[in-house]
Every structure is written in structure tokens, then in C-alpha cells.
N, C-alpha and C positions, 0 to 999 in steps of 0.2 A: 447516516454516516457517509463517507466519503474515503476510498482508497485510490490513493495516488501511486502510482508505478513509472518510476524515471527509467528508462532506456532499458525495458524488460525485453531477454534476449528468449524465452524460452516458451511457445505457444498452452504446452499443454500447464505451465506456470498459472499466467493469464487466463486459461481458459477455465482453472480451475477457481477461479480468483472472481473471473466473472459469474459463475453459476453461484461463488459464495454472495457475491453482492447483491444476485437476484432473489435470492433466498432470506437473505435484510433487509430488503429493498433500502441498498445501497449505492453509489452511483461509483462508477468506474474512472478514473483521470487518467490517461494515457499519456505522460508527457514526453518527449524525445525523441529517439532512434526508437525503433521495434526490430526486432531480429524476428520477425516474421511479419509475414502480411494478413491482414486482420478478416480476410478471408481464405485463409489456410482450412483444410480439413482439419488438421491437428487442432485450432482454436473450436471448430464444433464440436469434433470428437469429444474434447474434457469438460467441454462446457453444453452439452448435449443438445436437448433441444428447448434448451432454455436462454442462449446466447442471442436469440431474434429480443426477449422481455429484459434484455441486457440497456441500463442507463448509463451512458459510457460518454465522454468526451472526450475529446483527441485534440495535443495542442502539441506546433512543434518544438519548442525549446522553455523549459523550466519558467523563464520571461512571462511568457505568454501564457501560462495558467497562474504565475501570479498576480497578475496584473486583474485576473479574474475575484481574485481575493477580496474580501471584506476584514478581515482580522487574519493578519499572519501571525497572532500568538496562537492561533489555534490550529495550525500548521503542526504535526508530531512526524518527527523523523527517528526510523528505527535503527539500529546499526550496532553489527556486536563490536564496533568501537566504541557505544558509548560505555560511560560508569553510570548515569540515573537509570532506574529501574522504570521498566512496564506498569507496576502495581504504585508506582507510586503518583503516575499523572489523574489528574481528577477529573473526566471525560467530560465533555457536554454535546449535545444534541449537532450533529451537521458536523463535525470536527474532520480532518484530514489528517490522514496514517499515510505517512510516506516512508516507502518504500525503495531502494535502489534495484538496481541491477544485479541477476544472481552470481556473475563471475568480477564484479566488480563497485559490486556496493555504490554508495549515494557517489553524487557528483563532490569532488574533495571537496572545490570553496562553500559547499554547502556545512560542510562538517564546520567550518568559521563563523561563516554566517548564523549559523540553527546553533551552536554549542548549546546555549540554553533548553533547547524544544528536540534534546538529541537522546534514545532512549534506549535498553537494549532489553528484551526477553532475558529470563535470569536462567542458564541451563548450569544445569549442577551437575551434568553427566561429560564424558572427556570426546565434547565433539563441536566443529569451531564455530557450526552453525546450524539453523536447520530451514529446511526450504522452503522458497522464499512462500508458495501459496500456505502454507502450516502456518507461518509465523503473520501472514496477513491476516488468516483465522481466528489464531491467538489473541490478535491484538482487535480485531474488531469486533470479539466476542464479548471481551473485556469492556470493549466502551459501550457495548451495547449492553450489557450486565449493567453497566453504570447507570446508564442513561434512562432506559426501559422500567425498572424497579426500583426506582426512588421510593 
């Protein structure tokens, strides 16, 4: 699987994001601005001593990691603006869980762009989101549930 993070402002987010990816052997997308620098203490700290076995790609503007694409239907974009549900995409193998920014969510034209491929974690409890490495978990647990135990 594949977790993409557009303009992730918060290390110990990412760093927790990446030890989850090494732990799936999942590969990291880096796209945009980073509000930190990717050799920050804070990124080994959360991601311990697992951030070296870290598969990670770094690209700088949204453009340039799709252009990397083979199938942008398999592009999933999360966001507690959508209304289609988590549970209801059908995962397959190598997919991309995209992610926004934690104080500022996906890039807007993307919300136009993806409407279709736009998804949200369903929280039943009175809280407006939950953060952002949880719900990267969430969702790549889910497709790897999918995918893994056919």
C-alpha cells in the first residue's frame, strides 16, 4: 500500500506515519511543503529506529507525484468533508490513501478534482476530527484487511 501526505506540517505526525508504513511494508509519498525537515530529531524520535528501513518518496508539488501514477482511480482522498464512507471503498493491492495537511486539510482544487475518490472515517463521537497519523492507521489497516485476507 501506499500513504501519501500533501503538505504534512507536524514531524512527530509523519514520523509516526512512517514507522506505521515500515511495519506494512508500505511506502511513504511526501508531496509538497513539509513543516519540518526530514532530518529533524522529532521525525526519529516517533519513528524510532525504524525511520533508516523507511520507503519514502519525496516530490515537490502534487504535479509531480501524479505524473508518477498509473491509475488515478486508485488515488483515495480522506477528509472529514467528505459524505462517502471509509468502509465502503473496495481496496486493492498498491492503492494510495491521501492524506492532507493537519491544520488545513487536502489542497481545495483537489476536493473538485477527487469528489468521486473523496472519503471520510465515520466518527459517531462529538469531535471534528481525529489525528492525522490515527486516521492514516485507520485507513491503511482497513485496506490491508482488504487486500491481505481475501
Amino acid at each position: 500500500m501506499n500513504i501519501v501526505l500533501i503538505n504534512p506540517e507536524i514531524p512527530f505526525n509523519t514520523g509516526n506515519i512512517g514507522r506505521t508504513c515500515v511495519a506494512t511494508n508500505s511506502v511513504l509519498h511526501l508531496v509538497g511543503k513539509l513543516g519540518f525537515k526530514l532530518d529533524e530529531k522529532e521525525i526519529r524520535r516517533s519513528g524510532l529506529d525504524y525511520w533508516p528501513k523507511l520507503k519514502y518518496k519525496r516530490y515537490m508539488c502534487f504535479e509531480d507525484f501524479l505524473a508518477t501514477i498509473k491509475d488515478p482511480s486508485r488515488l483515495f482522498f480522506f477528509s472529514t468533508k467528505a459524505t462517502k464512507n471509509l468502509w465502503d471503498i473496495k481496496f486493492k493491492e498498491d492503492d494510495y490513501l491521501v492524506f492532507g495537511s493537519e491544520s488545513c486539510g487536502l489542497p481545495k482544487e483537489l476536493y473538485k478534482i477527487y469528489k468521486d475518490q473523496l472519503y471520510k472515517i465515520e466518527q459517531p463521537g462529538p469531535v471534528r476530527s481525529l489525528n492525522l497519523s490515527t486516521s492514516a492507521a485507520i485507513c491503511l489497516y482497513e485496506a490491508l484487511r482488504q487486500t491481505l485476507h481475501k
